[in-house]
C-alpha positions as CSV (number, residue, x, y, z in Angstrom):
1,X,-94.0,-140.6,-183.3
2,X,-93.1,-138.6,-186.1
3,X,-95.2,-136.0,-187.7
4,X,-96.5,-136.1,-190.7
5,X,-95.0,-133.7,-194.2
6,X,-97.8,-131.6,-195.8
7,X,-97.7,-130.4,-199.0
8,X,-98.3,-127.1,-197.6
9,X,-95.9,-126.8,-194.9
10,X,-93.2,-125.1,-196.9
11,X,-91.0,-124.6,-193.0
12,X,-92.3,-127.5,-191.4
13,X,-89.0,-129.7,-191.6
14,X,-87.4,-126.4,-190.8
15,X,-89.0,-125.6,-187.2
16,X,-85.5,-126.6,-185.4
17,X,-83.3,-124.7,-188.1
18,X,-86.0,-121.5,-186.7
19,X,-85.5,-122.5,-183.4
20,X,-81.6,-122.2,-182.9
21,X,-81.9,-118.9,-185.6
22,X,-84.8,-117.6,-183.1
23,X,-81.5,-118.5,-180.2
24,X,-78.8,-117.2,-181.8
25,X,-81.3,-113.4,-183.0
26,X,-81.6,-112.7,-179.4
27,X,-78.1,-113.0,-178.4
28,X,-77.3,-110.9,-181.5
29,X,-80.3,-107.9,-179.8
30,X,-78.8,-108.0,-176.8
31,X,-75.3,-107.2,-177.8
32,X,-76.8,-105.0,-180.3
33,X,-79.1,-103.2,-177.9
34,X,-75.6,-103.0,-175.5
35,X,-73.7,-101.1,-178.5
36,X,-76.4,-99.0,-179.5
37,X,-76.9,-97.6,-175.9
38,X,-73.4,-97.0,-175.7
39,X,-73.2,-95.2,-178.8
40,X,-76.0,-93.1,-178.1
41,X,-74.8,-92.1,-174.6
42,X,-71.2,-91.9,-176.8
43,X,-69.7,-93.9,-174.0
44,X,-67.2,-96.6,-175.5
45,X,-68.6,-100.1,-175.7
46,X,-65.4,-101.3,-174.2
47,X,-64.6,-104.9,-172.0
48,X,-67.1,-104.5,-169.1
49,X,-69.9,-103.6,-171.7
50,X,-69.2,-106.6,-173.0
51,X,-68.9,-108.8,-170.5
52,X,-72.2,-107.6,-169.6
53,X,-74.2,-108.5,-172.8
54,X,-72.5,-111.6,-172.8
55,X,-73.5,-112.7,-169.2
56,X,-77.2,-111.1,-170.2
57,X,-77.8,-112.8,-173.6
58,X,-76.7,-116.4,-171.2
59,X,-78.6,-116.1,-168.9
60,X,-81.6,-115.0,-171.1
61,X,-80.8,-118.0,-173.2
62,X,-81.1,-120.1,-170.1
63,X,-84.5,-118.6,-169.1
64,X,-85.6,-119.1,-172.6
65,X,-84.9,-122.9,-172.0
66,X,-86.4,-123.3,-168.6
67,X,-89.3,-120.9,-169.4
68,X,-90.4,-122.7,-173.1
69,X,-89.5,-119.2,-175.2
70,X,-88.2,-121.0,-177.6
71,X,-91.1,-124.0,-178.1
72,X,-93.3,-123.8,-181.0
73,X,-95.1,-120.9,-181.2
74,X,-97.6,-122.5,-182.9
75,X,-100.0,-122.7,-180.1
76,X,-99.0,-119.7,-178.2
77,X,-100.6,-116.6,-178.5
78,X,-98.0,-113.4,-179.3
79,X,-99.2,-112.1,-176.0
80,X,-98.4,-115.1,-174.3
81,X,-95.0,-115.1,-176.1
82,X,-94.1,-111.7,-175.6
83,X,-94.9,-111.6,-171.7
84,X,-92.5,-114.9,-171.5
85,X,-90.1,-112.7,-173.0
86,X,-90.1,-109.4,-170.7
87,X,-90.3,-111.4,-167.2
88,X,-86.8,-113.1,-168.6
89,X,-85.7,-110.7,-169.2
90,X,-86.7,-108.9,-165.8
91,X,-85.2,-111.6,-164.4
92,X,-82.2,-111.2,-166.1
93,X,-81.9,-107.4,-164.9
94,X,-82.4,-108.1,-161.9
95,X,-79.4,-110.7,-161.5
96,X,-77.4,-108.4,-163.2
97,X,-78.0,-106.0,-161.1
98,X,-77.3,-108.1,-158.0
99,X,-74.0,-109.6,-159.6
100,X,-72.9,-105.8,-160.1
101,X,-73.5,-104.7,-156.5
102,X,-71.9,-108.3,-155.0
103,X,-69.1,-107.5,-157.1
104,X,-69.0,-103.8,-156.7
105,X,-68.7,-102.5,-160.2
106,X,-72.0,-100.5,-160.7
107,X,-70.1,-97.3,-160.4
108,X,-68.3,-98.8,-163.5
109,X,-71.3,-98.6,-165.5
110,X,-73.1,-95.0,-167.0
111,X,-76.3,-95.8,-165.7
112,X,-77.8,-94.1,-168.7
113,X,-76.4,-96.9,-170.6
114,X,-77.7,-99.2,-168.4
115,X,-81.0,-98.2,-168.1
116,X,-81.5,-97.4,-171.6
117,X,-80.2,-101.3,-172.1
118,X,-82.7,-102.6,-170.3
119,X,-85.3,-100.5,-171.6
120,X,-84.6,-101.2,-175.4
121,X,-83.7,-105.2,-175.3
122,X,-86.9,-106.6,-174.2
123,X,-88.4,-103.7,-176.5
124,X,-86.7,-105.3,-179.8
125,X,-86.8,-108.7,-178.5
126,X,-90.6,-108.9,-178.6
127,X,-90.6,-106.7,-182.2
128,X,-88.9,-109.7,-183.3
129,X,-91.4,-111.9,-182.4
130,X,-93.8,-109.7,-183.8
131,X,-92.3,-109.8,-187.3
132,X,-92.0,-113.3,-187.7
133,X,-95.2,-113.9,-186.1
134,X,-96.6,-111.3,-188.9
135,X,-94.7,-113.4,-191.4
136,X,-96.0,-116.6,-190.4
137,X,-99.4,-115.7,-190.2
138,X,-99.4,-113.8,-193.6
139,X,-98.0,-117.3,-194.8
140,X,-100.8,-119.7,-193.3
141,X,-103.3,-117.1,-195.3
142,X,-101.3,-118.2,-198.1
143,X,-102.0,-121.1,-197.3
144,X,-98.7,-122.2,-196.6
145,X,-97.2,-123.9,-193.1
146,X,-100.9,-125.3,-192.4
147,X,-100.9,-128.5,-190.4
148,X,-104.5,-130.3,-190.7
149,X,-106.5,-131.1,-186.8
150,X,-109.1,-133.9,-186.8
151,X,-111.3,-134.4,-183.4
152,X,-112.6,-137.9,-182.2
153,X,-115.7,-137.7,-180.1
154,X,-118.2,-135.3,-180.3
155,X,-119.5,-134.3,-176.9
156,X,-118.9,-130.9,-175.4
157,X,-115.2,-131.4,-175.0
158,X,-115.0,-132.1,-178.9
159,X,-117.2,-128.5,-179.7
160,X,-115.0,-126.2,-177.4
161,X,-111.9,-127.5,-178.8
162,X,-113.1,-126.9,-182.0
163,X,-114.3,-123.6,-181.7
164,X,-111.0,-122.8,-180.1
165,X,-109.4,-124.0,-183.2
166,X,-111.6,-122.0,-185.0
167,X,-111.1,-119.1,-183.5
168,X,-107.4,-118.9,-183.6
169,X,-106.0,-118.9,-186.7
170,X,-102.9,-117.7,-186.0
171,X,-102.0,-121.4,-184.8
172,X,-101.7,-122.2,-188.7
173,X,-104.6,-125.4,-187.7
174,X,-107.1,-126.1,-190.3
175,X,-110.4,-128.2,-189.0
176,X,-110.7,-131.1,-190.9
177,X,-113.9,-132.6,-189.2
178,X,-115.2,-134.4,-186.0
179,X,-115.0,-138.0,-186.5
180,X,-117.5,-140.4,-184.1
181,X,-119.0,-143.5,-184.2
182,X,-121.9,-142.4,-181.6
183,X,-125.2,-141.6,-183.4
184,X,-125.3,-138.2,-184.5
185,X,-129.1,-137.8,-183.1
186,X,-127.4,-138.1,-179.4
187,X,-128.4,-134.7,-177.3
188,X,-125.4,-132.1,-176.8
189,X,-123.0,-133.6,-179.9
190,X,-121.3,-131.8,-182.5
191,X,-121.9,-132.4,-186.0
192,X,-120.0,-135.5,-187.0
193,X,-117.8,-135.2,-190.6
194,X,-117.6,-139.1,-190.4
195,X,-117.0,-142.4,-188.7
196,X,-113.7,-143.8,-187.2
197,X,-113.0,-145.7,-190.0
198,X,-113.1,-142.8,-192.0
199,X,-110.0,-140.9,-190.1
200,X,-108.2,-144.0,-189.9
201,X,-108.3,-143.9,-193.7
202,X,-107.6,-140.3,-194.3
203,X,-104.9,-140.4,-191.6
204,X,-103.5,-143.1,-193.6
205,X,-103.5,-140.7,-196.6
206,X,-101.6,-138.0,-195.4
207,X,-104.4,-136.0,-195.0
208,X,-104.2,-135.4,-191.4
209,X,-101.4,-134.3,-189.6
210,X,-102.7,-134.1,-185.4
211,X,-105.8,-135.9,-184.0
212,X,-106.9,-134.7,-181.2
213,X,-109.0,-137.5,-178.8
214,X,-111.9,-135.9,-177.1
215,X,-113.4,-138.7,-175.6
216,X,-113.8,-139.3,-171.9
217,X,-111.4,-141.1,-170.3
218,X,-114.5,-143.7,-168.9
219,X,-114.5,-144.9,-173.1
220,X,-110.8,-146.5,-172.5
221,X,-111.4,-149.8,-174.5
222,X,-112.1,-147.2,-177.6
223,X,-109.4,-145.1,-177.0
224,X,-106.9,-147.8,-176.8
225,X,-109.0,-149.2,-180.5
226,X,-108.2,-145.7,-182.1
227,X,-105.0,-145.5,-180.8
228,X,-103.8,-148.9,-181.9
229,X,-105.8,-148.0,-185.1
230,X,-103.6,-144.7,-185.8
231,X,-100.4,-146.7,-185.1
232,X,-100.2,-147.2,-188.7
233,X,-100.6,-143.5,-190.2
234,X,-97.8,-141.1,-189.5
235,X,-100.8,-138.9,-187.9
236,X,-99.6,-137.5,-184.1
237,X,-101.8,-138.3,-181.5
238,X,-103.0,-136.6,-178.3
239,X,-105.3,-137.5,-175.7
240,X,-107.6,-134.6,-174.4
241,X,-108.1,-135.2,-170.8
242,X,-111.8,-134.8,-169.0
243,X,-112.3,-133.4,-165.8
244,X,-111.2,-136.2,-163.7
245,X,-107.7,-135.4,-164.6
246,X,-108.2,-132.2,-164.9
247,X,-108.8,-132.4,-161.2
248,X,-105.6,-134.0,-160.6
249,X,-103.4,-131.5,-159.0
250,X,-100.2,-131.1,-161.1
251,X,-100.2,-134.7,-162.3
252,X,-96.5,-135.5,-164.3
253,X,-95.2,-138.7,-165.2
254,X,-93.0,-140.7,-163.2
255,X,-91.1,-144.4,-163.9
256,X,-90.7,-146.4,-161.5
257,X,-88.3,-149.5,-162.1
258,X,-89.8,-149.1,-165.9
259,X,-93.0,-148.5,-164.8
260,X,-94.7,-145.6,-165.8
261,X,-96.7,-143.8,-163.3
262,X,-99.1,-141.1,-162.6
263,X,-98.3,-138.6,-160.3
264,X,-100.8,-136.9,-158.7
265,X,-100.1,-134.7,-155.7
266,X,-96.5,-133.5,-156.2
267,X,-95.3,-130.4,-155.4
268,X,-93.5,-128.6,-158.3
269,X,-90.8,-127.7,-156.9
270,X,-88.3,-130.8,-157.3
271,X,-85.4,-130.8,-159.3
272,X,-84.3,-127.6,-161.1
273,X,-87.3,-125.9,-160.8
274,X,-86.9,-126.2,-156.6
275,X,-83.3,-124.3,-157.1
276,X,-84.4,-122.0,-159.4
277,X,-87.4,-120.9,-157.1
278,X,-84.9,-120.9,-154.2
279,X,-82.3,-118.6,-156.0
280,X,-85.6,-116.3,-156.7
281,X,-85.9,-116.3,-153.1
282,X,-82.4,-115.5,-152.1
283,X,-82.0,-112.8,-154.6
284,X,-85.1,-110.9,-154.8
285,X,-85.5,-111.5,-151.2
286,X,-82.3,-110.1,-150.9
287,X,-82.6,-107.0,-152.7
288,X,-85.9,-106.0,-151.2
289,X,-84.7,-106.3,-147.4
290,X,-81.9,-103.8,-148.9
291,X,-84.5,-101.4,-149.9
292,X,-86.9,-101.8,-147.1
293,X,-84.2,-101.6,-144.1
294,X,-85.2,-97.9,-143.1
295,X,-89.0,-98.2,-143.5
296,X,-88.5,-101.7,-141.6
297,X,-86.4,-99.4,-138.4
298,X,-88.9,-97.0,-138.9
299,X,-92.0,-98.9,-138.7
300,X,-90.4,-100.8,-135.5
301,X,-90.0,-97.4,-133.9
302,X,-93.6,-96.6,-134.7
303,X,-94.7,-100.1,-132.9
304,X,-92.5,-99.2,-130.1
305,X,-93.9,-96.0,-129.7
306,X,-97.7,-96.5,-130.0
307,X,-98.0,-99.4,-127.3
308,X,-96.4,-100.8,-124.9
309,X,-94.8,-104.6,-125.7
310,X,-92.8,-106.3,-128.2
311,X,-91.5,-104.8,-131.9
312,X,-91.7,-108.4,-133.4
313,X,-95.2,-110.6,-132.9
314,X,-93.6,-114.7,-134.1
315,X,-96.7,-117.1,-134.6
316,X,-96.5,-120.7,-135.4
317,X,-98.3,-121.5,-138.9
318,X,-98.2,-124.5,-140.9
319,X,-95.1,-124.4,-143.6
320,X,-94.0,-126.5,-146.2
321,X,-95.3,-130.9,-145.7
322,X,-97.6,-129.8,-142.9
323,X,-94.4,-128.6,-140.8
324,X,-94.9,-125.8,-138.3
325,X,-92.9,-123.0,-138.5
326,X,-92.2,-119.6,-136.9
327,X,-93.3,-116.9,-138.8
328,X,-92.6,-112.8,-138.0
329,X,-94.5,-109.6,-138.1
330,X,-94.1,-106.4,-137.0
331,X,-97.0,-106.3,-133.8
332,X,-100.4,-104.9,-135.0
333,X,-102.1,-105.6,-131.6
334,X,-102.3,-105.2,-127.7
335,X,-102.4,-109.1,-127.2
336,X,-99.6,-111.4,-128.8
337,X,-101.8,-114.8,-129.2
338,X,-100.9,-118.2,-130.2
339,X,-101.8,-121.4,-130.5
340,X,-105.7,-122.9,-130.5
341,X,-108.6,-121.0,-130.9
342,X,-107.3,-117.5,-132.3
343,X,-110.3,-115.4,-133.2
344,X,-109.3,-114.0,-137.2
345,X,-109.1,-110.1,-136.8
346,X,-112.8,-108.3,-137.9
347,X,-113.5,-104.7,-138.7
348,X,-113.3,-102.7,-135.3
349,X,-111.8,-105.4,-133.8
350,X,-110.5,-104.0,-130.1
351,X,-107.4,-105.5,-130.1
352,X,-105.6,-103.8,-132.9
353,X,-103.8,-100.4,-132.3
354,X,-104.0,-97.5,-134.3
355,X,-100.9,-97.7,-135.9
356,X,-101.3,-101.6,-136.1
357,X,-104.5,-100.6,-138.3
358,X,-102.6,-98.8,-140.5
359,X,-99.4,-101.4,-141.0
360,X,-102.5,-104.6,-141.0
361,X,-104.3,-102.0,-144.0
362,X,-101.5,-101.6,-146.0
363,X,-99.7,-105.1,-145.1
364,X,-96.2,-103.6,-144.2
365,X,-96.7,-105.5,-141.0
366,X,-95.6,-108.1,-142.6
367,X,-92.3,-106.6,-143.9
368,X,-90.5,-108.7,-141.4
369,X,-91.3,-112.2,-143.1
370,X,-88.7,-111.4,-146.0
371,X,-86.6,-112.4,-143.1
372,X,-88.7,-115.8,-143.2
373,X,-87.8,-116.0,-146.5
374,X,-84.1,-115.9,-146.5
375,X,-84.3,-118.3,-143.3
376,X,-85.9,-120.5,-145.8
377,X,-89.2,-120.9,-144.0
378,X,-91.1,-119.3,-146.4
379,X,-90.7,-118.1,-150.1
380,X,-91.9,-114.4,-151.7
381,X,-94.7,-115.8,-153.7
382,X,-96.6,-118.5,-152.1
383,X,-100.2,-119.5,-150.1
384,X,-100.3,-117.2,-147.7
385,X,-99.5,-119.2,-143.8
386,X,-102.6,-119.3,-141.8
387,X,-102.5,-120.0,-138.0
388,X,-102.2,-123.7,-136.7
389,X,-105.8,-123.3,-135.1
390,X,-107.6,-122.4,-138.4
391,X,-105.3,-124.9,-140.8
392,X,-107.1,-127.4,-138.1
393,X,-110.6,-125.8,-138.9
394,X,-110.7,-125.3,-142.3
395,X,-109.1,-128.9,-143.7
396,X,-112.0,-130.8,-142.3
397,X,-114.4,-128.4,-143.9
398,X,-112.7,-127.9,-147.5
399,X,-111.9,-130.9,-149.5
400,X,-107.7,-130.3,-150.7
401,X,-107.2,-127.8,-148.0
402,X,-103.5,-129.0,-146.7
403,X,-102.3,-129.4,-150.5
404,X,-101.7,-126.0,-150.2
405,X,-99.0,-127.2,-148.3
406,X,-97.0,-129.1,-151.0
407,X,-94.9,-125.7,-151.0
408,X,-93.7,-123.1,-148.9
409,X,-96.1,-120.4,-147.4
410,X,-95.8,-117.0,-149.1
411,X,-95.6,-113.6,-148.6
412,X,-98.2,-112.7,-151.6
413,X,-100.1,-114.6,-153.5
414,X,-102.1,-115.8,-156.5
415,X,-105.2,-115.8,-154.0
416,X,-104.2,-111.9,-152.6
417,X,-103.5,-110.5,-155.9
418,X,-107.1,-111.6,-156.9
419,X,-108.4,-110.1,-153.8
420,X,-108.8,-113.1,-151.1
421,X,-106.9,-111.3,-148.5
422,X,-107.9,-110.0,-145.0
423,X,-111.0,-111.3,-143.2
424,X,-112.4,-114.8,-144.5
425,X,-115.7,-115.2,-141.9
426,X,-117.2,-117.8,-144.2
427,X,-116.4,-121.1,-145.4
428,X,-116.6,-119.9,-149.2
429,X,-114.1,-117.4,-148.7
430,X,-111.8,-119.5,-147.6
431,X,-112.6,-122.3,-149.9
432,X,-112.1,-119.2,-152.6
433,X,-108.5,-118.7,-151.1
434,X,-107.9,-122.2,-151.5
435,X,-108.9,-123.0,-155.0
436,X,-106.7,-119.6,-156.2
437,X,-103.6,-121.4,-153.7
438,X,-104.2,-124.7,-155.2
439,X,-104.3,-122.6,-159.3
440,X,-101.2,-121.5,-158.1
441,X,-99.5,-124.8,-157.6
442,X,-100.6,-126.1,-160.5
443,X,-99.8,-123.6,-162.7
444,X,-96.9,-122.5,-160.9
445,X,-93.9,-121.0,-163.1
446,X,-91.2,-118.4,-162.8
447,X,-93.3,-116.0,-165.3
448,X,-96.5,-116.7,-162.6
449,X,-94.4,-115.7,-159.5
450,X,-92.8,-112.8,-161.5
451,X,-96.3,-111.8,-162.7
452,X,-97.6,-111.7,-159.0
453,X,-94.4,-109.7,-157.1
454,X,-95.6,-107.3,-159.9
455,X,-99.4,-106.9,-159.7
456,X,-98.8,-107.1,-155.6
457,X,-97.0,-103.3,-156.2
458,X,-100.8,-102.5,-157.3
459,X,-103.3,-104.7,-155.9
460,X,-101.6,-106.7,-152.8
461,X,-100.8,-104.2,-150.3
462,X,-104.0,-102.5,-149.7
463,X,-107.4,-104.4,-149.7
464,X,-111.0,-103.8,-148.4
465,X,-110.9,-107.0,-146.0
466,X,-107.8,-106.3,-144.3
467,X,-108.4,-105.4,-140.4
């Protein structure tokens, strides 16, 4: 369906001529920010400079795609936009980075150039944003690039969306009214601007540009009546789900043999997204064993040392579709215990060492598992693997428990970074865990995992619960 002109909107019809300019900008800053580091650093900005900029501003293009940079930033905040923007291009580093060493060139690079590249890019890649985001907004104050928003239904739904609306002008949205055909005497509704019939008419006009349903999904017979009604207006439509479906865990859209069809519990990683999540695993994973080598010998000495057994403790958890796997840590305790009724580790708890106390504390027991990862058993950023016994404890207790499984088990977590690590002696803490695993899933991007290998640097090494 197409959208409606508006007087007003003097750069509507131009949004995919902004689009491909937006594109072809931030290859031009990236070569830019290349020559300019080069210049400063009065190093020529010769073939392998090039090359560089060119492999960066692709790939970041790429990103941009897969990571909706370039949608309309019409209903994305600038903060929003501009963190899209630095974890690509943190990505992108990092690949180039790896490329370099594979290939063995980084001693054909001034690292001052290099660093100072990656420190300037993503620097004028989000002032860019900021200036036409400034523009934009300073137009819509104008009056100019408004798009008009009516609401159908006026329950609680209908008022949070339109104080959301409201509230952010920066979308360039203007409220025309909440349109219902419920009387407006009804407890908990939002003042009502008219009747069905009414937004049908105005839609009809030109007058509206987006209508936004509110309406529970229980009023279906209406919904299909409005819909069928606004067939004949060149108004877009969109459906506000309640929170039945909001309780459908990453739902998408499937055909089958025509037939479209709901799909409920999927895992997100099918497709593209699987291979990019896998390539994040491979490299990244990569990388950090490189850096942790000597801590990793060190720490194994230290194991060796403080008691007598095995360096390596391997316990079988629950992986990816229910499968058991063999995961690896470095041995915390005196006992090496598997299989059912494992007692979770408590303050004081006898069994750990000293130096297993200190490696369980600061979670560098758990160093070996980026071994797990490249194995393909587990992935950097996922829910964290609990034991066989307690998987079989906990999803008879906690309704969803073993969707946590639609993906690999992970090293660190949405559900760590928040704090829902360590000890969980009650059946709200781990119900805690699981909702933040299952908001993980659902929400799950490359920005999200990127976001949470970050904030684990700061928050997921070292918590109060961990014994």
């Amino acid at each position: 369906m197409q959208e409606a002109h508006f007087s007003g909107g003097m750069i509507r019809s131009q949004s995919s001529k902004l689009s491909v300019l937006n594109r072809v900008l931030d290859g031009l800053i990236i070569g830019a920010a290349m020559w300019l580091s080069c210049l400063i650093f009065e190093v020529d900005y010769g073939r392998i400079y090039q090359l560089a900029a060119l492999v960066a501003a692709a790939c970041f293009l790429f990103l941009g795609e897969t990571g909706s940079i370039y949608g309309s930033w019409r209903l994305a905040p600038l903060k929003e936009i501009s963190a899209r923007v630095f974890q690509a291009w943190v990505v992108v580093a990092i690949l180039l980075v790896a490329l370099a060493f594979l290939a063995k060139a980084t001693g054909s690079y001034s690292r001052f150039v290099v660093v100072a590249w990656f420190t300037m890019t993503p620097t004028l890649l989000i002032l860019q944003r900021i200036v036409v985001q400034s523009l934009l907004r300073e137009m819509r104050s104008r009056g100019w690039n408004l798009r008009t928003l009516a609401i159908v239904g006026s329950g609680k739904n209908a008022q949070k969306l339109a104080a959301w609306v409201n509230e952010s002008e920066w979308m360039g949205l203007k409220l025309i009214g909440i349109y219902d055909d419920r009387q407006e005497s009804r407890a908990g509704r939002a003042e009502i601007s008219g009747r069905i019939e009414d937004l049908v008419r105005e839609a009809g006009e030109g007058r509206i540009d987006y209508v936004y349903s509110a309406l529970p999904m229980r009023a279906e017979n209406r919904i299909i009546r409005i819909v069928d009604a606004l067939s004949d207006t060149t108004a877009s439509v969109y459906i506000m789900p309640d929170s039945f479906i909001f309780d459908l865990m990453n739902a998408r859209w499937i055909n089958v043999g025509g037939i479209p069809m709901v799909s409920i519990f999927e895992s997100p990683f099918y497709g593209v997204d699987g291979w990019l999540k896998r390539l994040e695993d491979i490299v990244l994973g990569s990388l950090i064993l490189i850096l942790i080598a000597i801590p990793m010998v060190l720490i194994a000495i230290g194991v060796k040392l403080s008691s007598p057994g095995c360096v390596l403790f391997k316990q079988h958890r629950y992986g990816l579709n229910g499968r058991v796997v063999e995961v690896w840590k470095f041995r915390s305790m005196r006992v090496c215990e598997d299989g059912q009724g494992i007692p979770q580790a408590k303050k004081g708890d006898p069994r750990v060492t000293r130096f297993g106390a200190f490696l369980r504390r600061t979670s560098l027991d758990e160093l070996p598992q980026f071994i797990n990862v490249l194995q393909g058993h587990m992935s950097l950023v996922g829910p964290r693997p609990h034991a066989v016994s307690h998987n079989e404890q906990y999803r008879r207790l906690i309704h969803g428990y073993m969707l946590r499984h639609k993906v690999k088990p992970g090293i660190t977590g949405w559900a760590q970074i928040n704090g829902w690590r360590g000890e969980t002696d009650t059946v709200e803490k781990m119900k805690a865990r699981v909702d933040h695993d299952l908001y993980y899933i659902q929400n799950w991007s490359l920005w999200l995992d990127i976001r949470i290998i970050v904030l684990t640097l700061f928050r997921g090494f070292v918590g109060k619960q961990a014994y």
